[in-house]
N, C-alpha and C positions, 0 to 999 in steps of 0.2 A: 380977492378972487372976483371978477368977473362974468357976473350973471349973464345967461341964454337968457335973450330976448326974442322970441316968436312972437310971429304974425300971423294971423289967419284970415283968407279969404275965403269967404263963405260960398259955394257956388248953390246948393238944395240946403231947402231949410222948411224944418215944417216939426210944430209944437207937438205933436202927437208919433210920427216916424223919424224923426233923426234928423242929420244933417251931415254934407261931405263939402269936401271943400280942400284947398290947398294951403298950405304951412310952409313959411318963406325963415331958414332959423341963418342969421349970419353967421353963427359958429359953425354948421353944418352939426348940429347935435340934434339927435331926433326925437320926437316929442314925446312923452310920455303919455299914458293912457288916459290919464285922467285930466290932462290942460284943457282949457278954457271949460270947465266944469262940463266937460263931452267925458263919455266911455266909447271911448274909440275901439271899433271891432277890428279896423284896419289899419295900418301906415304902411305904405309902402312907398319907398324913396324915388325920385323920379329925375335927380339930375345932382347936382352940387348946392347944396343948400333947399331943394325943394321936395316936400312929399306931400302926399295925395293920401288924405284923410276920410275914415267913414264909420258914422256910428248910428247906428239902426234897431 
C-alpha cells in the first residue's frame, strides 16, 4: 500500500497563536487533524489536491 505524502506550506506562524498555511497531498486525500503535530480547527479544500489549513 502506498503511503499519502503531504506537504505543507506554512504561510502564519507564531509559537504562541497557531499557524495556517496550505497542504499540497498527491493523492488528493485530506489531511487529518492532527499531521504535522498541528490541531487543525480547519481544512477546507481549495482545488484538486490543495487545502487551506488553520489551527489557532
Amino acid at each position: 500500500m502506498q503511503r499519502n505524502r503531504l506537504f505543507f506550506l506554512a504561510l502564519l506562524s507564531s509559537m504562541l497563536d497557531g499557524f495556517s498555511g496550505f497542504i499540497y497531498s498527491p493523492t488528493d486525500q485530506q489531511s487529518s487533524r492532527n499531521d504535522f503535530d498541528g490541531d487543525f480547527k480547519e481544512i477546507k479544500k481549495l482545488d484538486e489536491n490543495w487545502y487551506w489549513v488553520a489551527s489557532y
